[in-house]
N, C-alpha and C positions, 0 to 999 in steps of 0.2 A: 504493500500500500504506500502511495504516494505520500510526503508532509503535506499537511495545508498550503492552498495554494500561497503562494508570495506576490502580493501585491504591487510590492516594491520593483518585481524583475519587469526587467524591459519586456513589451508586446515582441510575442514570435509574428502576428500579424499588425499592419502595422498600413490602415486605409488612410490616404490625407484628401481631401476635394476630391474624391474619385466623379469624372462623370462616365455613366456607361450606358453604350446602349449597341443600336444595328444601324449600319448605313452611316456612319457617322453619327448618326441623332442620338441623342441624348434621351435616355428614360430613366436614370436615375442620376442627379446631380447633387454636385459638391458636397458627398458623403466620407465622413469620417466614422472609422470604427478601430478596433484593435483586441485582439485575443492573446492571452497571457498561455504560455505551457501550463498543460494541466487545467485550464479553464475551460467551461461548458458555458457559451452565448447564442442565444436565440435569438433568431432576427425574424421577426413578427411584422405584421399588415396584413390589410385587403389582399383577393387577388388584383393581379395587374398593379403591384404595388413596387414591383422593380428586383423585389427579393432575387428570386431563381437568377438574373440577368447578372443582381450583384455578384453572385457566389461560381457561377459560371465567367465572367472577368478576372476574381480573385484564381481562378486554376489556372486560365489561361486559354479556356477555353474560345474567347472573345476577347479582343484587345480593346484596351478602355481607349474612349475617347477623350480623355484626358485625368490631370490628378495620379496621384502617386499609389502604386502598391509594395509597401516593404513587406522581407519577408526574411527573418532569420541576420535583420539588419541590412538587408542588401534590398538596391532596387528590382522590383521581378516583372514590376508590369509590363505586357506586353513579351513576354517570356511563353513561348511555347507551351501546353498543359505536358506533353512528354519530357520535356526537359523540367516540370516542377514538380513531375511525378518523380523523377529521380532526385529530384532535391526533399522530398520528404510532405510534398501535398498533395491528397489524394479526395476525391469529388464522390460521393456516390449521389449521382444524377437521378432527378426525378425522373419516374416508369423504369427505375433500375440499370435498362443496357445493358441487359443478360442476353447470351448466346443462348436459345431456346435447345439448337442439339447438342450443348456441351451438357457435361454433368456437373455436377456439386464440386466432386474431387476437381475435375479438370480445370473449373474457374480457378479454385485456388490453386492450382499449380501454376497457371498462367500466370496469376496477381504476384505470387509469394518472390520473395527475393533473400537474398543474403541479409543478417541478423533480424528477420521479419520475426512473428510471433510463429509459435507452432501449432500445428492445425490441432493439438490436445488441450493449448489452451482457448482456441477458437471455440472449439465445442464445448469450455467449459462456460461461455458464454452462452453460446449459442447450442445446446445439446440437440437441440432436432437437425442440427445439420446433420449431425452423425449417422443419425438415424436414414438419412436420405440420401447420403455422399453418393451413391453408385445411380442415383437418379438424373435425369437430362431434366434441365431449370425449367425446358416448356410445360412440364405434369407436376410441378409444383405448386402447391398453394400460394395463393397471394402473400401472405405471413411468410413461409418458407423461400419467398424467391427475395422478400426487402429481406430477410436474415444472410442471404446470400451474397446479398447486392452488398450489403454494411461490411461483412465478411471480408468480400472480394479488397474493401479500401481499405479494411484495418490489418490485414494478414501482412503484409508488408512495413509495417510498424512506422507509417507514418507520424509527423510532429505534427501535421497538422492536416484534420478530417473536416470535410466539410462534407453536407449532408441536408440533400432538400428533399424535404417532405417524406418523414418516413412514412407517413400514418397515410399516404395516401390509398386509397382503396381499403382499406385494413378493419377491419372491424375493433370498435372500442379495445375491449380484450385484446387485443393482439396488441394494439398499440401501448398500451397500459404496460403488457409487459414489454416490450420492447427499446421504449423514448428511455427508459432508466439503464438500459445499458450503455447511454453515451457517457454518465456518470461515471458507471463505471471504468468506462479507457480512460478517462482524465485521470480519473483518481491513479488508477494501476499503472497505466505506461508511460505519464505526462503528457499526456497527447493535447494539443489545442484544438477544444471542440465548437465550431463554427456551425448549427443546424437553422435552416430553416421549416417551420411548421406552424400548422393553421392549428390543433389543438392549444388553445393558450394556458389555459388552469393548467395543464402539464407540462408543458414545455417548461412552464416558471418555477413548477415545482424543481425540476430538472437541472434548472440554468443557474448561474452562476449571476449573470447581467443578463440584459435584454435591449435590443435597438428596434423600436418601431417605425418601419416606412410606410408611406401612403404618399401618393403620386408620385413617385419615384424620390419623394425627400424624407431625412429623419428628421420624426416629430418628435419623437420621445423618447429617453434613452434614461437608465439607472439600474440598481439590483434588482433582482427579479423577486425578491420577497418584498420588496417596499411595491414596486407593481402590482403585485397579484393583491395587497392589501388596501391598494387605492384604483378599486374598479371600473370608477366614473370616469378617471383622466385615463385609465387607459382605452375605455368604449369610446370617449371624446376623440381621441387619436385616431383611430379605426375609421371613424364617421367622417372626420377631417376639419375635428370642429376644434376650439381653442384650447392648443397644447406646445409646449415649445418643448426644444430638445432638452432642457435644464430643469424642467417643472420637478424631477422627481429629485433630484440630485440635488438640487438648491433651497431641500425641505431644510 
C-alpha cells in the first residue's frame, strides 16, 4: 500500500490554457488541470461538455490547438499517443477498443511490457478475468469487456491512467463494483488517476478532487468530499448557471 498521497509533490500531469478541439476549432478552452502520483481526479459535466476530447489531447490522441501539456515535467503536447504510451500514459477509450477475435489472455499479452504488473495481480483485481482468459472479448459481457479494457491500460504499469467513462452501458452493480478499483491502482502502484464519468455520487466518492466542465470550460473545481457535500453548486455547474472555478476552494 501506497503513503498518503503528498500534496506537496509536483503534478505528474500538469494542463496550462489547454485549448482542444477538431479542425482546429476549439471545444474546450483555456483549461487548466493537474494530477499528482497516486491521485484519483474526476472530470465531470454534461455531455458534449469537452471531457472525452480533453483526455483524448492529454494521450495524444488529438493534438491540442493550443496551451500547454506537461507531463512527468517535460512538454508532451502534441506528442504522438504511441510514443506517450511508452513514456508511461495509457487511455482506456470510451466503447473500450477491444479486438472482438482476440481473447482475454491475448489483449494482455499484447498490452503487457517489461516491469508491467502481473497478470496474478490483475486478476487479483479483476478475478472474473480469470475466469474468462481463454474467451475472444466479442462473447463477453459488457462488465467483463470494461474489466478488460481497464486491464488492457493498467497491465503495463502505467504512471499515468486515464479512463473515460467506465460505467458506460454497465449496469449500476457493475459499476459500483468496478469505479472503486481506480482507488485502488492509486493507492497500490502510485499511478495518476485521471477518469472521466457521468455517475457523480460515485465518482466523488472515489476521487481525490474533481474538475467540472460545461461548454467546453471549467466551472468548478475542489475536493471531491466538499463537492459531493455542496449539491446545489454542483447541479448549478451542470445547468451552466452561476458557479466559478474557485467557489469551492475559496470556502
Amino acid at each position: 500500500m501506497m503513503s498518503p498521497l503528498d500534496n506537496s509533490a509536483d503534478p505528474i500531469l500538469r494542463v496550462t490554457g489547454l485549448n482542444a478541439g477538431y479542425g482546429g476549432v476549439s471545444v474546450v478552452r483555456d483549461l487548466d488541470l493537474e494530477v499528482r502520483a497516486g491521485e484519483v481526479v474526476a472530470m465531470l459535466g454534461p455531455n458534449g461538455a469537452g471531457k472525452t476530447t480533453t483526455l483524448k489531447t492529454i494521450a495524444g490522441v488529438l493534438p491540442p490547438v493550443g496551451g500547454e501539456i506537461t507531463f512527468d515535467g517535460k512538454q508532451v503536447g502534441g506528442t504522438a499517443a504511441y510514443k506517450l504510451s511508452k513514456r508511461g500514459v495509457s487511455l482506456v477509450p470510451e466503447g473500450r477498443a477491444l479486438f472482438f477475435g482476440l481473447t482475454v489472455r491475448e489483449h494482455l499479452r499484447l498490452a503487457s511490457g517489461r516491469g508491467g504488473i502481473a497478470t496474478e495481480e490483475l486478476f487479483e483485481l479483476f478475478p472474473e478475468l480469470e475466469k474468462c482468459i481463454g474467451r475472444k472479448a466479442g462473447v463477453l459481457s459488457g462488465g467483463e469487456q470494461q474489466m478488460l479494457a481497464v486491464g488492457r491500460g493498467l497491465i503495463s504499469r502505467p504512471r499515468l491512467l486515464l479512463v473515460d467513462e467506465m460505467s458506460l452501458g454497465l449496469a449500476p452493480v457493475i459499476v459500483e463494483r468496478m469505479l472503486p478499483v481506480l482507488r485502488t491502482i492509486a493507492n497500490e502502484y502510485g499511478t495518476a488517476v485521471l477518469f472521466v464519468e457521468q455517475h457523480v455520487a460515485l465518482a466523488l466518492e472515489v476521487a481525490d478532487r474533481a474538475y467540472v466542465l460545461n461548454h467546453g470550460r471549467l466551472v468548478l473545481q475542489g475536493e471531491a468530499k466538499e463537492l459531493s457535500e455542496r449539491r446545489e453548486l454542483l447541479r448549478s455547474s451542470y445547468l451552466g448557471e452561476s458557479a466559478t472555478p474557485t467557489a469551492v476552494e475559496g470556502r
